[in-house]
C-alpha positions in Angstrom: 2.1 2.2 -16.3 5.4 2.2 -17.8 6.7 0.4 -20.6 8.9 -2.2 -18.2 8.1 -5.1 -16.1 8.3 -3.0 -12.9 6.6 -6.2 -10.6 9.0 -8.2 -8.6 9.9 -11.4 -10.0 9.6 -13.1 -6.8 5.7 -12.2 -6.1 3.1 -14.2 -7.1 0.3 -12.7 -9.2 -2.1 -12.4 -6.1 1.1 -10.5 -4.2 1.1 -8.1 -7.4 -2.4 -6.6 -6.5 -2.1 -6.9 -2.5 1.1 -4.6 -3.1 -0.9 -2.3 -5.3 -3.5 -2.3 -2.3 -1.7 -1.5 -0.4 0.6 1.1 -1.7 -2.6 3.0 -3.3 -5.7 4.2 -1.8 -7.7 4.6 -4.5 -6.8 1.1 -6.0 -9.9 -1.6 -6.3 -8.5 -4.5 -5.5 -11.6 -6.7 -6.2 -11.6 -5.1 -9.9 -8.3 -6.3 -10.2 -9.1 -9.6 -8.8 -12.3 -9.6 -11.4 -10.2 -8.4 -14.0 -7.3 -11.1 -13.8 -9.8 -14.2 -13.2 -11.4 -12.5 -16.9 -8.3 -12.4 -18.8 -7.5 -15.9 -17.4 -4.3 -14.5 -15.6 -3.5 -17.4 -13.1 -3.2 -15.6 -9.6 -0.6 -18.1 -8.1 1.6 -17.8 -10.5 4.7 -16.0 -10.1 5.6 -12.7 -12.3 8.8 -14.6 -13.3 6.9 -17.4 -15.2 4.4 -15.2 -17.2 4.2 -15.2 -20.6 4.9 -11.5 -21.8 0.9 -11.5 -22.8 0.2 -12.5 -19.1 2.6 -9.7 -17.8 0.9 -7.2 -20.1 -2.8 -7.8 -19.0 -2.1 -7.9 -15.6 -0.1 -4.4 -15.5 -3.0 -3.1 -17.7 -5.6 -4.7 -14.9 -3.5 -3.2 -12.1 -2.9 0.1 -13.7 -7.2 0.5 -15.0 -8.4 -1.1 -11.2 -7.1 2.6 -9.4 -10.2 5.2 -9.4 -7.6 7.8 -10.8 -9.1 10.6 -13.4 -5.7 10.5 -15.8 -4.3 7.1 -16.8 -0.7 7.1 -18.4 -0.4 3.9 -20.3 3.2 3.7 -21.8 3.7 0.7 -24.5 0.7 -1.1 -23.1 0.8 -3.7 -26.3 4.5 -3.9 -26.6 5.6 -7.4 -27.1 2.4 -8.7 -26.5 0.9 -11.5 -28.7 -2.1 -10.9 -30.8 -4.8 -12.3 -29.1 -3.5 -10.7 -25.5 -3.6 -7.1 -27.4 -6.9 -8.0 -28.1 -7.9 -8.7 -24.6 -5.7 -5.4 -23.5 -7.5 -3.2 -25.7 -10.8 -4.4 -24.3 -9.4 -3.9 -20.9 -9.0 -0.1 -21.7 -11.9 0.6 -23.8 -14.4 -0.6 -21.0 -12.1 1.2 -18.3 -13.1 4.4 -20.3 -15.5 7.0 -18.1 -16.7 10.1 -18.9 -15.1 11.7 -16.5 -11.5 10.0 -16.7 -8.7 10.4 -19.4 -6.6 7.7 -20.8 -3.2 8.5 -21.7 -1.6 6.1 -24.5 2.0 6.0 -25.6 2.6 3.6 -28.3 4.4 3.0 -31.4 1.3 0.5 -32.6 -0.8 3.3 -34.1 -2.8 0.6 -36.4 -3.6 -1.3 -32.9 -5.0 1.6 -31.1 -6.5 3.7 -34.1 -10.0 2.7 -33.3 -10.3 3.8 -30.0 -8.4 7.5 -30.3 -10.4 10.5 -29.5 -7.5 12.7 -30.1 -3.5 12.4 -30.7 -0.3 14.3 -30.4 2.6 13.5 -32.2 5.6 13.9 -31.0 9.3 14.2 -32.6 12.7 15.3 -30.5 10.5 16.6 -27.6 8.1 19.3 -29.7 4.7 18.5 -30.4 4.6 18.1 -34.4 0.6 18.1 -34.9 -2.1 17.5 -32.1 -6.2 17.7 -32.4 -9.2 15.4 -32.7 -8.6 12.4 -34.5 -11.4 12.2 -36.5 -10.8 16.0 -37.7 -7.4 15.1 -38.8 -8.7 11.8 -40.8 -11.3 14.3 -42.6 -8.5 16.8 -43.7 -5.8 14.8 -44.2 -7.7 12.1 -46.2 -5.7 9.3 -44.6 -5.8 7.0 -41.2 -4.2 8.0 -37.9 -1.3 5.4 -38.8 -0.9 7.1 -42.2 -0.5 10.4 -40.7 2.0 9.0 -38.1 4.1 7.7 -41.0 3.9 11.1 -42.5 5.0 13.1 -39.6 7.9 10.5 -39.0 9.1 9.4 -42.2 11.9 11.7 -42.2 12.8 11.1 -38.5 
């Protein structure tokens, strides 16, 4: 899922997820359908008039509602509202399987924090520092966002 508004302005909500059906085997479209009517995501609305917290839950729903076992999230919570990141990160967290790996991008360390098994940081292309996330906590003696500030302050 990349970081831009990659739907077409022109489609209604409910033409968002036929697309996805239809351009991806492994996509559930009745888990997208179940996902939108949760997040209150208005299926004949167009992608034009959504709110930037509507755009963002419905390319997280689209995005979680393929059976894939690697998710690549990019900026899911960029310029999203509070109460949509809220929603968002519940989206993800129950989209979570054993047997799956979610990939997140972000700049919002504080936002995600809670949910990290494990992080990589990295600065001009080269991983600074990469492991568990709870093992780095423990030795560093500071949060996941407080090592990201460390790592990038001189960046």
């Amino acid at each position: 899922m990349p970081t831009e508004n990659f739907l077409y302005d022109s489609f209604k909500v409910k033409d968002a997820v036929k697309f996805y059906a239809d351009m991806y085997e492994d996509f559930r479209e009745e888990n997208a359908f179940k996902t939108l009517e949760e997040t209150h995501v208005d299926t004949d609305f167009r992608v034009s008039k959504l709110s930037s917290g509507l755009v963002g839950k419905l390319k997280v729903a689209l995005a979680l509602s393929r059976d894939v076992d690697l998710y690549m999230l990019d900026e899911p919570l960029n310029g999203v509202d509070v109460l949509s990141r809220d929603v968002i990160m519940n989206l993800i967290t129950r989209s979570y399987e054993e047997n799956k790996t979610i990939v997140i991008s972000t700049h919002l360390v504080s936002e995600i924090e809670k949910i990290l098994d494990s992080v990589l940081f990295l600065k001009d292309g080269t991983v600074e520092l990469s492991g568990d996330a709870e093992e780095l906590r423990i030795s560093r003696e500071m949060s996941i966002e407080g090592i990201y500030k460390e790592v990038f302050r001189n960046a």
